[in-house]
Steps between C-alpha positions, in 0.01 A plus 500: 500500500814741630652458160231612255456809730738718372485417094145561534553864653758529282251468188237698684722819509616477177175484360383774668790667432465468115112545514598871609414805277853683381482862464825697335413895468787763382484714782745754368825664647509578845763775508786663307746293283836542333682334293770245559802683625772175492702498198393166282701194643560315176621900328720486781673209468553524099678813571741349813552215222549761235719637705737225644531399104591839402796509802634113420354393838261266352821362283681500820266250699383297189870415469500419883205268485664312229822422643282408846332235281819393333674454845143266646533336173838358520518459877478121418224238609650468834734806620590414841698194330636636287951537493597807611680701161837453471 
């Protein structure tokens, strides 16, 4: 008996709950507005990107994240046995 107690309030509010009336009204502006005053995010970063290009500093760290990946590439499968360099 416990267990069909729940499910079957459950489905009772959610029929009720759908059976309701929805009522969506434009009620207009309440109070002054302005327009956005942060500069666009996605202007911003073109022009830091523009910018780091422009100086070599995009060059700079491209040629820094290669070498990173060259060094994890040839670490070897297992690096702690490998023989020291000699």
């Amino acid at each position: 008996m416990r267990r069909f107690v729940l499910p079957s309030l459950a489905v009772g509010c959610l029929a009720l709950t759908l059976g309701l009336p929805v009522d969506a009204r434009d009620l207009g502006v309440r109070g002054a507005t302005w327009p956005v005053a942060e500069p666009d995010l996605l202007v911003a970063i073109e022009a830091r990107l523009a910018e780091m290009r422009r100086s070599g500093e995009m060059a700079r760290l491209e040629a820094e994240a290669r070498a990173r990946r060259r060094r994890w590439k040839n670490r070897g499968r297992f690096p702690a046995l490998r023989r020291p360099a000699s």
